[in-house]
VOVEX-596810 format. One record per residue (C-alpha): x, z, y; chain; residue in three letters. Coordinates in nm, 3 decimals, padded with zeros to 5 digits. Example, Ala and Ser with C-alpha at 12.3 -4.5 7.8 and 13.67 -1.06 7.14 Angstrom:
% VOVEX-596810
NUSE       c1       c3       c2  unit  code
NUSE   01.230   00.780  -00.450     A   ALA
NUSE   01.367   00.714  -00.106     A   SER
END
This chain:
% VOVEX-596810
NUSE       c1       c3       c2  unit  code
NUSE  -01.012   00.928   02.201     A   UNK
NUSE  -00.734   01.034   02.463     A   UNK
NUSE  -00.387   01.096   02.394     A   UNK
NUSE  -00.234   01.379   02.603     A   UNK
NUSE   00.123   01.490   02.647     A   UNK
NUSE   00.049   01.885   02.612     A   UNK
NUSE  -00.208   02.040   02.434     A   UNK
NUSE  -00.244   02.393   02.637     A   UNK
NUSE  -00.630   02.362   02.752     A   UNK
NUSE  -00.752   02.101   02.462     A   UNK
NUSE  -00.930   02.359   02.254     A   UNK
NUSE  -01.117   02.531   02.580     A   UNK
NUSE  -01.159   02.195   02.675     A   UNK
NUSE  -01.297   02.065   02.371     A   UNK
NUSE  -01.526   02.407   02.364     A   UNK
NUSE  -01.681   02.332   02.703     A   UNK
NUSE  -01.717   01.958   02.623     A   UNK
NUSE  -01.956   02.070   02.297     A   UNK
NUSE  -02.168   02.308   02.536     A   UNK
NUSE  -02.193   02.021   02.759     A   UNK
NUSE  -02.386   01.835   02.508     A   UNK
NUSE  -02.130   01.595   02.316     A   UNK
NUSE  -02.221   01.517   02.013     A   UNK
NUSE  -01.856   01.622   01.855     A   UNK
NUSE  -01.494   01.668   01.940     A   UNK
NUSE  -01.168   01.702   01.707     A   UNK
NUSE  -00.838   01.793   01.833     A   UNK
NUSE  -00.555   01.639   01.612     A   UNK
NUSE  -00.181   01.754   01.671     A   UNK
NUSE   00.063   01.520   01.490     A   UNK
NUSE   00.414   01.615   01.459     A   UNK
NUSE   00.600   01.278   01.589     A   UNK
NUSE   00.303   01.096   01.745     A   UNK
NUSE   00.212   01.363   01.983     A   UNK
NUSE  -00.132   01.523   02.038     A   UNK
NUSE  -00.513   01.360   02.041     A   UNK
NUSE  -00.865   01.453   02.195     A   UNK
NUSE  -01.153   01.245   02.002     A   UNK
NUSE  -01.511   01.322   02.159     A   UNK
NUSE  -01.809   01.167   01.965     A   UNK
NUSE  -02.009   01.008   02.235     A   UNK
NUSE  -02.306   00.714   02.264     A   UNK
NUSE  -02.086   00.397   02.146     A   UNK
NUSE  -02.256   00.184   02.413     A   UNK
NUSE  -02.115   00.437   02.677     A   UNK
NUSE  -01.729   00.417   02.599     A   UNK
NUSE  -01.600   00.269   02.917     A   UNK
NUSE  -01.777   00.471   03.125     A   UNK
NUSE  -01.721   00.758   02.983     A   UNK
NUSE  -01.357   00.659   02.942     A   UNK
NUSE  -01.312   00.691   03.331     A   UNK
NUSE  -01.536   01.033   03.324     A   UNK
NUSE  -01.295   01.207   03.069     A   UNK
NUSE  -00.955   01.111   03.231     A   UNK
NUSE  -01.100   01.227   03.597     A   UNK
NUSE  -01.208   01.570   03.400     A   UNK
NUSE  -00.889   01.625   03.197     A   UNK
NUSE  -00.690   01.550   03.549     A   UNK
NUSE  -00.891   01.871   03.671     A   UNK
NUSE  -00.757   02.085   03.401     A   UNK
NUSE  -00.573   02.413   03.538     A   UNK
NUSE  -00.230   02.225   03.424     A   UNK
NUSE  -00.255   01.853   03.395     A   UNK
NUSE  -00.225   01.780   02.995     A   UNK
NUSE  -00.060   01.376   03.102     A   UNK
NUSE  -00.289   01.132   02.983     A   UNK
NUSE  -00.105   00.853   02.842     A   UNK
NUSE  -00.407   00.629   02.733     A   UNK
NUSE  -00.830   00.696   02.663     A   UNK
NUSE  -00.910   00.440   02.360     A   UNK
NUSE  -01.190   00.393   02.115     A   UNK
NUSE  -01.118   00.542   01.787     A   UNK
NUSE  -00.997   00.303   01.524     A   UNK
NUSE  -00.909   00.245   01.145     A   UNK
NUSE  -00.517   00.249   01.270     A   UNK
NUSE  -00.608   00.632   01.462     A   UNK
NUSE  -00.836   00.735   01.159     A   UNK
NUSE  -00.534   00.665   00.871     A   UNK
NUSE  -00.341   00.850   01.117     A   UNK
NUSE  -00.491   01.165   01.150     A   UNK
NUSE  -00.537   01.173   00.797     A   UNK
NUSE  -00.899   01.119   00.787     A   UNK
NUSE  -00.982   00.859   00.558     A   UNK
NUSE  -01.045   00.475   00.586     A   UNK
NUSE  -01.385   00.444   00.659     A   UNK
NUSE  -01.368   00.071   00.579     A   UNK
NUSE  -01.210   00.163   00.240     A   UNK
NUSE  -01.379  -00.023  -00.077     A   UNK
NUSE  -01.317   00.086  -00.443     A   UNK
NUSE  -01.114  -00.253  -00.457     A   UNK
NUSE  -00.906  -00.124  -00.194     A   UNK
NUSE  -00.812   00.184  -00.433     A   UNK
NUSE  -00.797   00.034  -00.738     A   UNK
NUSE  -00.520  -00.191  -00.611     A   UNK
NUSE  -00.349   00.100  -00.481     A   UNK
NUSE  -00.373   00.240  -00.822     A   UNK
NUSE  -00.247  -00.076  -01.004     A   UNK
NUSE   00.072  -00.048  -00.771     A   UNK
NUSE   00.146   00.274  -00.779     A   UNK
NUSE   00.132   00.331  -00.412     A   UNK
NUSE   00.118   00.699  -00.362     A   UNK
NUSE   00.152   00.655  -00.002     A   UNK
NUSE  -00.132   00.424   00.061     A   UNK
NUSE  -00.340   00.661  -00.208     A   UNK
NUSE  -00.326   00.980   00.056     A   UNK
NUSE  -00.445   00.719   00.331     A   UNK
NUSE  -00.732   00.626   00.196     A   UNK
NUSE  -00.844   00.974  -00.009     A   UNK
NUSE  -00.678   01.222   00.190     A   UNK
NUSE  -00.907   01.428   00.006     A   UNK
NUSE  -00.753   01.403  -00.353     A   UNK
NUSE  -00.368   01.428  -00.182     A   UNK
NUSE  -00.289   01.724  -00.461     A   UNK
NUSE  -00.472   01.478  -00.759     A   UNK
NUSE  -00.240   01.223  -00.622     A   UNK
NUSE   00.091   01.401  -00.646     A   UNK
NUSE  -00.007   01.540  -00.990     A   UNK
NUSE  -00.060   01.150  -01.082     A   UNK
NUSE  -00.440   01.157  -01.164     A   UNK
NUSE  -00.503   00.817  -01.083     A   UNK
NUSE  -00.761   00.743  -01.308     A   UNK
NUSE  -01.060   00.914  -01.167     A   UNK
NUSE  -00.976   00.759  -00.801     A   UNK
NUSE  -01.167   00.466  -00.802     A   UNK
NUSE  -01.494   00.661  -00.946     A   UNK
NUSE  -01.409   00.956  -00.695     A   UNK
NUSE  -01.413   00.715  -00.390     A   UNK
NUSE  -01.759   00.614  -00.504     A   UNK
NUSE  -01.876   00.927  -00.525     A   UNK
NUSE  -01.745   01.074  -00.210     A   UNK
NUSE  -01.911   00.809  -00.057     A   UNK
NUSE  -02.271   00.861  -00.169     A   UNK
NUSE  -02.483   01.054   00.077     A   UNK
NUSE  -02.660   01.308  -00.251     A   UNK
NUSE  -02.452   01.240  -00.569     A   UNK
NUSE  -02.690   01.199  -00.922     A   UNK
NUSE  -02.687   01.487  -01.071     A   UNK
NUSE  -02.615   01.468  -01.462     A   UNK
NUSE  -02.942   01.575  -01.623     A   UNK
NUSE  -02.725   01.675  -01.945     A   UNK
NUSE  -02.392   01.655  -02.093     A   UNK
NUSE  -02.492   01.496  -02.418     A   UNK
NUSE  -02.298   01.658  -02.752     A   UNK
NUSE  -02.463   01.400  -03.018     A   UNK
NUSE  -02.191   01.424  -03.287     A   UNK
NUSE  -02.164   01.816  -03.319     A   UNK
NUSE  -02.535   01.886  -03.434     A   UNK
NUSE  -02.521   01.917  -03.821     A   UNK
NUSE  -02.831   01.757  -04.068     A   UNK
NUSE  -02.991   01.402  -04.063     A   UNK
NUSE  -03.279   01.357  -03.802     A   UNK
NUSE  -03.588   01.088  -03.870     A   UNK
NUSE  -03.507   00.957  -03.511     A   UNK
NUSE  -03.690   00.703  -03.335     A   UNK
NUSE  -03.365   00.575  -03.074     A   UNK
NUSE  -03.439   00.682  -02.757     A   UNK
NUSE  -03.284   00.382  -02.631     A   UNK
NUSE  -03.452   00.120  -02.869     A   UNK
NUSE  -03.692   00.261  -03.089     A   UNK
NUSE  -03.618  -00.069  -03.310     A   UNK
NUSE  -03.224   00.020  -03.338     A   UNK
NUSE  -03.126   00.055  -03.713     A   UNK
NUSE  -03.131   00.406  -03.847     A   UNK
NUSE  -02.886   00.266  -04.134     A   UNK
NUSE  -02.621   00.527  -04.030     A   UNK
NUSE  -02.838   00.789  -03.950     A   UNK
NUSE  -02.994   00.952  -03.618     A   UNK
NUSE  -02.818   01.195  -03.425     A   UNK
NUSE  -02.945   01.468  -03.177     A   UNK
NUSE  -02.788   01.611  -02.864     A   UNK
NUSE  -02.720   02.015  -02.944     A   UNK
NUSE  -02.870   02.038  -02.556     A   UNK
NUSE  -03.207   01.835  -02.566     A   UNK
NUSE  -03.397   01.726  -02.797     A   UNK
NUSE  -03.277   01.314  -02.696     A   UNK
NUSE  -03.229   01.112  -03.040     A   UNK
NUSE  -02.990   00.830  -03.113     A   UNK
NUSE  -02.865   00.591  -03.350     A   UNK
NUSE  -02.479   00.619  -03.399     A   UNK
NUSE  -02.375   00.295  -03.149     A   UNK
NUSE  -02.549   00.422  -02.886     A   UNK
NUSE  -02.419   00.735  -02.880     A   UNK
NUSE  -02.113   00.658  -02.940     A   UNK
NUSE  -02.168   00.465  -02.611     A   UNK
NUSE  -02.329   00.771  -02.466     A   UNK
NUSE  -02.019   00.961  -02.539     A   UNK
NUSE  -01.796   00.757  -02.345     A   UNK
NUSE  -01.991   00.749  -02.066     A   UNK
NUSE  -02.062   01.193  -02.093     A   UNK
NUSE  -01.679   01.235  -02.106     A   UNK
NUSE  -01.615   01.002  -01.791     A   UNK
NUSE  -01.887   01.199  -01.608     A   UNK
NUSE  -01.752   01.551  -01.709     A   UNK
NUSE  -01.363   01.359  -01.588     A   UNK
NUSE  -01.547   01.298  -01.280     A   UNK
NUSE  -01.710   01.651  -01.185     A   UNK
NUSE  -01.418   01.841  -01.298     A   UNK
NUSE  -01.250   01.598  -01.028     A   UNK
NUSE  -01.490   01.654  -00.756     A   UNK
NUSE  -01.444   02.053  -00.828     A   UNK
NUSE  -01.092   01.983  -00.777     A   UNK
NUSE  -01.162   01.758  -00.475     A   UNK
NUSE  -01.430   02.009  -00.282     A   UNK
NUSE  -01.285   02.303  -00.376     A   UNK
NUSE  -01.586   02.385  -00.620     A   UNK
NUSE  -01.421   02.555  -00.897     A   UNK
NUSE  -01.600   02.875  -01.006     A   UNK
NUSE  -01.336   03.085  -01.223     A   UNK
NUSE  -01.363   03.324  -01.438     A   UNK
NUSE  -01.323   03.719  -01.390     A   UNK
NUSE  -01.102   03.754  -01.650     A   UNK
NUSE  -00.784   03.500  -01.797     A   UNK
NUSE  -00.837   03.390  -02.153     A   UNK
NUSE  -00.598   03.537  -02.358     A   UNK
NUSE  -00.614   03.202  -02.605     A   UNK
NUSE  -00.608   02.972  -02.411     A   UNK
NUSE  -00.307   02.791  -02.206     A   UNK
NUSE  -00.249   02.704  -01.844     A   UNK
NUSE  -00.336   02.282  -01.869     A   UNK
NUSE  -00.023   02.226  -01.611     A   UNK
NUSE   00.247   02.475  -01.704     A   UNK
NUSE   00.114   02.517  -02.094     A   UNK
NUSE   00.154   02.916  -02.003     A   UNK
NUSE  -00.015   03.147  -02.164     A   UNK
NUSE  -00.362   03.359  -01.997     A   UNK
NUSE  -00.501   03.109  -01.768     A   UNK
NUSE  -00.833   03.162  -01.557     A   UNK
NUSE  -01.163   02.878  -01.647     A   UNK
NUSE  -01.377   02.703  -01.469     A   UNK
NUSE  -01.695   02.559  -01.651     A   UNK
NUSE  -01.631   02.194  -01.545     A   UNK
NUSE  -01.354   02.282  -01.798     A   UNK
NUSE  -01.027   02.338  -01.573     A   UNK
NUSE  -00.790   02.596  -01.683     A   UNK
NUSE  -00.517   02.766  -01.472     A   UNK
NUSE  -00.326   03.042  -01.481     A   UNK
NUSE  -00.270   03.251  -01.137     A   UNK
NUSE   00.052   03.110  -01.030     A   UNK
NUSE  -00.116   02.697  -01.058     A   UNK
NUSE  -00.414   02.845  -00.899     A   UNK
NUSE  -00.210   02.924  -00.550     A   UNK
NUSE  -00.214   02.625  -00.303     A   UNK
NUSE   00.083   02.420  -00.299     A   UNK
NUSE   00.283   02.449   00.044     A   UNK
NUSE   00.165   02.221   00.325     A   UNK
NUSE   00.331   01.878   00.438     A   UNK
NUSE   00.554   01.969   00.767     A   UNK
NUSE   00.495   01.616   00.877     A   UNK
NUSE   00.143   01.578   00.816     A   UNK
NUSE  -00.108   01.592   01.112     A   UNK
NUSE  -00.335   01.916   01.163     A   UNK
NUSE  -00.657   01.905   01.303     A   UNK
NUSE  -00.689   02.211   01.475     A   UNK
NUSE  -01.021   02.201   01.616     A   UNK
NUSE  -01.340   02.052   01.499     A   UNK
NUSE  -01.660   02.106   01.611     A   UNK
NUSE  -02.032   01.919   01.616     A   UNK
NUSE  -02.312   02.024   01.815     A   UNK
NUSE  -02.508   02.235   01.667     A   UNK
NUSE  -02.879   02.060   01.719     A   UNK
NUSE  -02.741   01.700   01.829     A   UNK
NUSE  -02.447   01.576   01.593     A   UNK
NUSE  -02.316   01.263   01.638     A   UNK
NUSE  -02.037   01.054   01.440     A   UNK
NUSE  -01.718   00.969   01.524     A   UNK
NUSE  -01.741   00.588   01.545     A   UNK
NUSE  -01.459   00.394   01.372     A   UNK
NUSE  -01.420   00.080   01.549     A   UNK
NUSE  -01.304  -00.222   01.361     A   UNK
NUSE  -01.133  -00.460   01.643     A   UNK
NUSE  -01.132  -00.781   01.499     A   UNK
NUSE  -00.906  -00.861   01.730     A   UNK
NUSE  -00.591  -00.673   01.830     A   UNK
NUSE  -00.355  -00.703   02.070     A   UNK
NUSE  -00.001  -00.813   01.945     A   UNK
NUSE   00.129  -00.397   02.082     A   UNK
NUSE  -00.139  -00.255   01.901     A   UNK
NUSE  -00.074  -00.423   01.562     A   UNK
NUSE   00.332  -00.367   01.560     A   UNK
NUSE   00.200   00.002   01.630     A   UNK
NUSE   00.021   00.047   01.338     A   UNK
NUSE   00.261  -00.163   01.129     A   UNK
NUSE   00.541   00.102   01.242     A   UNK
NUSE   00.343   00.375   01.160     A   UNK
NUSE   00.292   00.189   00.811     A   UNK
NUSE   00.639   00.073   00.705     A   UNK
NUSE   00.871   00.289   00.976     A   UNK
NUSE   01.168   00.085   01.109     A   UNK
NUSE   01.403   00.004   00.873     A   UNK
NUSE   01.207  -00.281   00.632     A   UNK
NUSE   01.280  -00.668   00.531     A   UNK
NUSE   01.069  -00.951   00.621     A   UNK
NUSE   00.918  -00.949   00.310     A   UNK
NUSE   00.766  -00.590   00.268     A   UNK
NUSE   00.686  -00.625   00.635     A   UNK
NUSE   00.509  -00.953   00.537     A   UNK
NUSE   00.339  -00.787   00.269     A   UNK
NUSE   00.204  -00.490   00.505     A   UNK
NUSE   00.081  -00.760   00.765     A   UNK
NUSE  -00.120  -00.970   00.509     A   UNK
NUSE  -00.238  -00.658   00.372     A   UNK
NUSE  -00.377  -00.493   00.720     A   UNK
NUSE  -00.473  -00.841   00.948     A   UNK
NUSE  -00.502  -01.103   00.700     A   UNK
NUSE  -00.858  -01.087   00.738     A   UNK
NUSE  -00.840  -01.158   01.079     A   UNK
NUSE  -00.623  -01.450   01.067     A   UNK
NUSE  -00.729  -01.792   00.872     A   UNK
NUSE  -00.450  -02.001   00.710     A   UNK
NUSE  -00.108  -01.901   00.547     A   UNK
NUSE   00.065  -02.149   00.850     A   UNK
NUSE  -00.119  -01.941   01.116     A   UNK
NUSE  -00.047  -01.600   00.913     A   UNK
NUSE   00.315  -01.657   00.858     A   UNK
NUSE   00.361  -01.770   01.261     A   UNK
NUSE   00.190  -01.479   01.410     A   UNK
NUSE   00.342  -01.265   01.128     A   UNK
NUSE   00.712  -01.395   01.228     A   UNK
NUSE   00.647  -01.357   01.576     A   UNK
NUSE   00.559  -00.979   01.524     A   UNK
NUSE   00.890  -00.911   01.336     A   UNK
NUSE   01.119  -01.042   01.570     A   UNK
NUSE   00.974  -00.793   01.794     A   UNK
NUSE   00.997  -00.547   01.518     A   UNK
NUSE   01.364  -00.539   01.457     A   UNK
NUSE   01.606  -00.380   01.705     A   UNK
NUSE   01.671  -00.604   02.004     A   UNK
NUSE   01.994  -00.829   01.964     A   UNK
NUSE   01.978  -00.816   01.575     A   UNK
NUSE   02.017  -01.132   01.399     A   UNK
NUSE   01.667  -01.089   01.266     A   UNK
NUSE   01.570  -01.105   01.656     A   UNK
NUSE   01.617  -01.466   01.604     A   UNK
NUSE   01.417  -01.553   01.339     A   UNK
NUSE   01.135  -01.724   01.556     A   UNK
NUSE   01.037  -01.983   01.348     A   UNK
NUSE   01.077  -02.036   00.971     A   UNK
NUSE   01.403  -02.281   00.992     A   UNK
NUSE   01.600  -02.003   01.140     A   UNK
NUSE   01.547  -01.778   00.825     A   UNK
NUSE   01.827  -01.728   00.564     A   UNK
NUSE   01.732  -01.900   00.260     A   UNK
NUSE   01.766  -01.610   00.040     A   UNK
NUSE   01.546  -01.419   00.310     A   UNK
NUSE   01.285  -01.714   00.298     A   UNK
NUSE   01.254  -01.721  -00.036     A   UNK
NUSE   01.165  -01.390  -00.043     A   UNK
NUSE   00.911  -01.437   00.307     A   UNK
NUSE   00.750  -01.770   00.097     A   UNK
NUSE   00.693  -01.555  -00.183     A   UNK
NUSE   00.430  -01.323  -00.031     A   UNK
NUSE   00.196  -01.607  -00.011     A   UNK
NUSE   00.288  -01.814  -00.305     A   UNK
NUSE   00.407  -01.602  -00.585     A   UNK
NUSE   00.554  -01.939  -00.717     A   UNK
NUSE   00.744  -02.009  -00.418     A   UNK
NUSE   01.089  -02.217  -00.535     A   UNK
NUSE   01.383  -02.088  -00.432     A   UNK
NUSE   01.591  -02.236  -00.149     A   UNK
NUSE   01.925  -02.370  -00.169     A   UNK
NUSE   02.201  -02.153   00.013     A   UNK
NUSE   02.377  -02.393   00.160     A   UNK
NUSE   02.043  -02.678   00.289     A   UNK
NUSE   01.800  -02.416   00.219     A   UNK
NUSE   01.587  -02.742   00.069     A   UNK
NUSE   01.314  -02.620  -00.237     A   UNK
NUSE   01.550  -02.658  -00.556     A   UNK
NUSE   01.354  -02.871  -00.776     A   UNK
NUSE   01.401  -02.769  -01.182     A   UNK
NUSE   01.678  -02.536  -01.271     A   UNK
NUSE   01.955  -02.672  -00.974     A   UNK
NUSE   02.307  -02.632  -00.977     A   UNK
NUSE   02.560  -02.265  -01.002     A   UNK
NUSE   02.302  -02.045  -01.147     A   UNK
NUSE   01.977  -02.226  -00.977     A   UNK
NUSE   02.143  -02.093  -00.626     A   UNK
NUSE   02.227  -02.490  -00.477     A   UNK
NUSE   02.028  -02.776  -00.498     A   UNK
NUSE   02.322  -03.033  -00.587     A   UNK
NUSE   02.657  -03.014  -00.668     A   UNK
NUSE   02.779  -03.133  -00.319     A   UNK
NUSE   02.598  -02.818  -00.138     A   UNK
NUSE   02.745  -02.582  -00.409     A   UNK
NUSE   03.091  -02.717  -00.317     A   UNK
NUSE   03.001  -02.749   00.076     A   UNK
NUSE   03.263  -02.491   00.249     A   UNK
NUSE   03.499  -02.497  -00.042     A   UNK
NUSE   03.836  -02.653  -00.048     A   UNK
NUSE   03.975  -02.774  -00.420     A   UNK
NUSE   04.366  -02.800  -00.398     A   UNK
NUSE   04.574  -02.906  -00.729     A   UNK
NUSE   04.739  -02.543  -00.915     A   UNK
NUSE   05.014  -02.772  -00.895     A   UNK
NUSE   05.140  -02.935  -00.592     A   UNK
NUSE   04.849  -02.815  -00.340     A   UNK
NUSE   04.745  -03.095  -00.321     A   UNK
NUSE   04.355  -03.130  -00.151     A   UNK
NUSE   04.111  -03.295  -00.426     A   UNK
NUSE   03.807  -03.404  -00.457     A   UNK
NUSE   03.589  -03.080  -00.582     A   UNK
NUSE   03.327  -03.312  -00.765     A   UNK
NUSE   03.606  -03.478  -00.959     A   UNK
NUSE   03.899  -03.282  -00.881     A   UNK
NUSE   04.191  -03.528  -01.003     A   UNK
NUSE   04.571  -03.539  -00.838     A   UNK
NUSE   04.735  -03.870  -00.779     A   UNK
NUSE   05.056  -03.698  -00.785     A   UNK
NUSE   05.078  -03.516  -01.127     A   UNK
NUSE   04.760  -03.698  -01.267     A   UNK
NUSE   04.675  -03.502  -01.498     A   UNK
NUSE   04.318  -03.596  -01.686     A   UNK
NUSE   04.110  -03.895  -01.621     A   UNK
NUSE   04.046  -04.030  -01.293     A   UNK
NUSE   03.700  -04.112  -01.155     A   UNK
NUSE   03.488  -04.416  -01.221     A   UNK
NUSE   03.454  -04.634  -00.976     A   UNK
NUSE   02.986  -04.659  -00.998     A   UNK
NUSE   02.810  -04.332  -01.017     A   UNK
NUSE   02.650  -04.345  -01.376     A   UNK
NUSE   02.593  -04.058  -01.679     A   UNK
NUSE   02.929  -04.130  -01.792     A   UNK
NUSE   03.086  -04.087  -01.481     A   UNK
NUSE   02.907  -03.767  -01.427     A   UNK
NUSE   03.003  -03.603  -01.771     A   UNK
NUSE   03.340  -03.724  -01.703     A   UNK
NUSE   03.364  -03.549  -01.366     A   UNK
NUSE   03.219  -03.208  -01.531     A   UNK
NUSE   03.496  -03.275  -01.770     A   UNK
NUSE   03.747  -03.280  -01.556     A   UNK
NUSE   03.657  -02.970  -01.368     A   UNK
NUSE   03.626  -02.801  -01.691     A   UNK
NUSE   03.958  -02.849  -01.805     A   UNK
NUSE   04.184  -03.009  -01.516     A   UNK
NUSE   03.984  -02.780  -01.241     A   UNK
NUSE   04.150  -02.713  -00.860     A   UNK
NUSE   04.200  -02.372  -00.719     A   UNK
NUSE   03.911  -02.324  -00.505     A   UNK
NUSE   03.880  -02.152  -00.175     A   UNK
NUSE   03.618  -02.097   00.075     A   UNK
NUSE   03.659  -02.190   00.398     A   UNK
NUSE   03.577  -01.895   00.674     A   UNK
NUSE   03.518  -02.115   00.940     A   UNK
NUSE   03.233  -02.312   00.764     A   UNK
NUSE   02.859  -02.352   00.883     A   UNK
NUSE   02.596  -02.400   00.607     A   UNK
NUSE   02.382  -02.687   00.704     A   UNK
NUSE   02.031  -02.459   00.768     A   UNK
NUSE   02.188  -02.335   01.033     A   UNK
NUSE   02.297  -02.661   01.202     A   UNK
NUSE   02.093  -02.818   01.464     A   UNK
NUSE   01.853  -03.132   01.348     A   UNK
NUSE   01.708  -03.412   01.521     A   UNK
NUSE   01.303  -03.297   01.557     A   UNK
END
């Protein structure tokens, strides 16, 4: 795979290569990435033929700029909006379960229009089944419960099942069943019909009608006189035009196997990446603009495999977002894990441990049980860290635990040996004798101090 800076002779290029006796060759444009030459070749030959293809494009009549010649990977594949080929139905169905749309399209570029019409529910059965070499084919779409009269049976599943509630037979074939098991054979017909009315919508199979049923309605706009499809779609002529096409999305422009000697384009799974290479894809993921925590997220979620240990993951995971954020940002700094806001930490700890306390804003220290001003300090002496208590009376500085003047002593004043009673007195008197507090702009919070090591 080669990524050029002009795309003038790729296709002729590409052409020649195939008569040459590659195996395959794609040419992918991309509207912000820029444009791409993949050639199918042996994959034991990819360094030397790395070397071969960047003398040959040099040769071109104008030079097309080489910037790099890599192996094709799972980052380049997402990309061009091929697939995953290391996708699993797990994969999808945690897609599904949070409603990621974007990460949907990566995966099944394929089912992009099911996607943005919110089918979800065939997706996990539809990557299974795009995945299969020959699909089964559905010997018959069993109607058990439409066939009128009482048959003798035996179950064709059990021919000791019960006949207490009678035998029924399919109106297709002559297959006989006792009522649980086909009411279990139901369920499974109408999630196979689901499924080949998707993969109609999917490949492009549909098979419409001549004429539009006048009785029928159009299943996404409800209007009246749409065309049918036997796998049961309906859609009148304005649904059945193709929606308009992404502006952003890449186009592959040419692709082309040999005709007696096709090879595959091999997807190489590095299982380990270079620190440029995975900020790359990340960008490409997220763009430029996210927290540490989706950005944590994303990097658990694409090279968490490859890295053993939430210490190790969260190191290597910092170290890429410092590099992430723009250059003299205060998220630049945020090397190491004591350097994080705690709000921000919180938030970073959580990715890992859904449990994660919270921190204390002032210490950042794990607040044990419910803490102190709304669960946001760990004590009362970091909640009133930074703030001055003066009397409403004299101005007067106090004390903002037990905030009691000297001068117009008014309420109780503080017990000499720290004790229950001494506390609720204290809350007392900042309940109803309470200072004017203000915060002080010049103050530090203690996480950001320096500590002995």
């Amino acid at each position: 795979m080669a990524k050029v800076q002009d795309a003038t002779y790729l296709i002729p290029f590409a052409g020649a290569e195939i008569v040459a006796g590659v195996g395959g060759v794609a040419v992918v444009n991309h509207p912000t990435a820029g444009h791409y030459l993949v050639i199918a070749c042996d994959q034991r030959a990819v360094d030397g033929y790395a070397c071969k293809l960047r003398k040959q494009l040099q040769k071109l009549p104008q030079d097309p700029g080489v910037e790099w010649i890599r192996p094709l990977t799972r980052q380049m594949q997402c990309l061009f909006g091929w697939g995953d080929v290391h996708a699993t139905r797990e994969d999808v169905e945690r897609a599904c379960d949070s409603s990621d749309a974007e990460k949907l399209k990566a995966l099944l570029p394929q089912a992009t229009a099911l996607i943005r019409q919110g089918r979800w529910e065939q997706l996990p059965a539809l990557h299974d089944a795009l995945r299969q070499e020959a699909p089964a084919l559905q010997d018959c779409f069993h109607d058990f419960f439409s066939t009128p009269g009482r048959f003798p049976g035996p179950c064709a599943n059990n021919a000791n099942h019960s006949g207490r509630h009678g035998f029924f037979k399919c109106r297709h074939c002559p297959k006989q069943l006792c009522k649980p098991c086909a009411g279990d054979a139901e369920v499974q017909v109408n999630r196979a019909k689901a499924l080949h009315r998707t993969l109609h919508d999917v490949n492009h199979e549909h098979t419409w009608s001549k004429e539009p049923n006048e009785k029928s309605v159009c299943e996404r706009c409800e209007r009246g006189a749409p065309y049918e499809c036997e796998c049961g779609a309906r859609l009148c002529r304005t649904c059945l035009s193709p929606p308009p096409a992404d502006p952003f999305a890449p186009t592959t422009t040419y692709w082309r196997t040999h005709p007696t000697v096709p090879r595959p384009f091999y997807v190489i799974d590095h299982k380990k990446l270079r620190d440029e290479t995975k900020l790359e894809w990340l960008r490409a993921e997220l763009g430029d603009n996210e927290d540490i925590a989706a950005f944590a997220r994303k990097y658990l979620e694409l090279f968490g495999d490859l890295v053993h240990g939430s210490y190790v993951q969260r190191s290597a995971c910092l170290k890429l977002f410092a590099a992430y954020v723009p250059k003299g940002s205060a998220e630049a700094a945020w090397h190491t894990e004591k350097n994080i806001p705690p709000a921000d930490l919180h938030n970073f700890e959580r990715v890992w441990d859904p449990k994660a306390p919270k921190r204390c804003l002032e210490c950042s220290k794990k607040i044990e049980g419910a803490g102190v001003r709304e669960g946001r300090y760990c004590a009362e002496a970091c909640a009133g860290a930074g703030r001055k208590t003066i009397c409403r009376t004299c101005n007067k500085a106090l004390d903002p635990i037990h905030p009691y003047c000297t001068e117009c002593k008014r309420g109780a004043p503080r017990l000499g040996k720290r004790s229950a009673q001494a506390d609720m007195l204290s809350l007392a008197q900042r309940m109803w004798f309470g200072g004017a507090e203000s915060k002080d702009p010049e103050h530090v919070p203690a996480w950001k101090k320096r500590r002995r090591s």
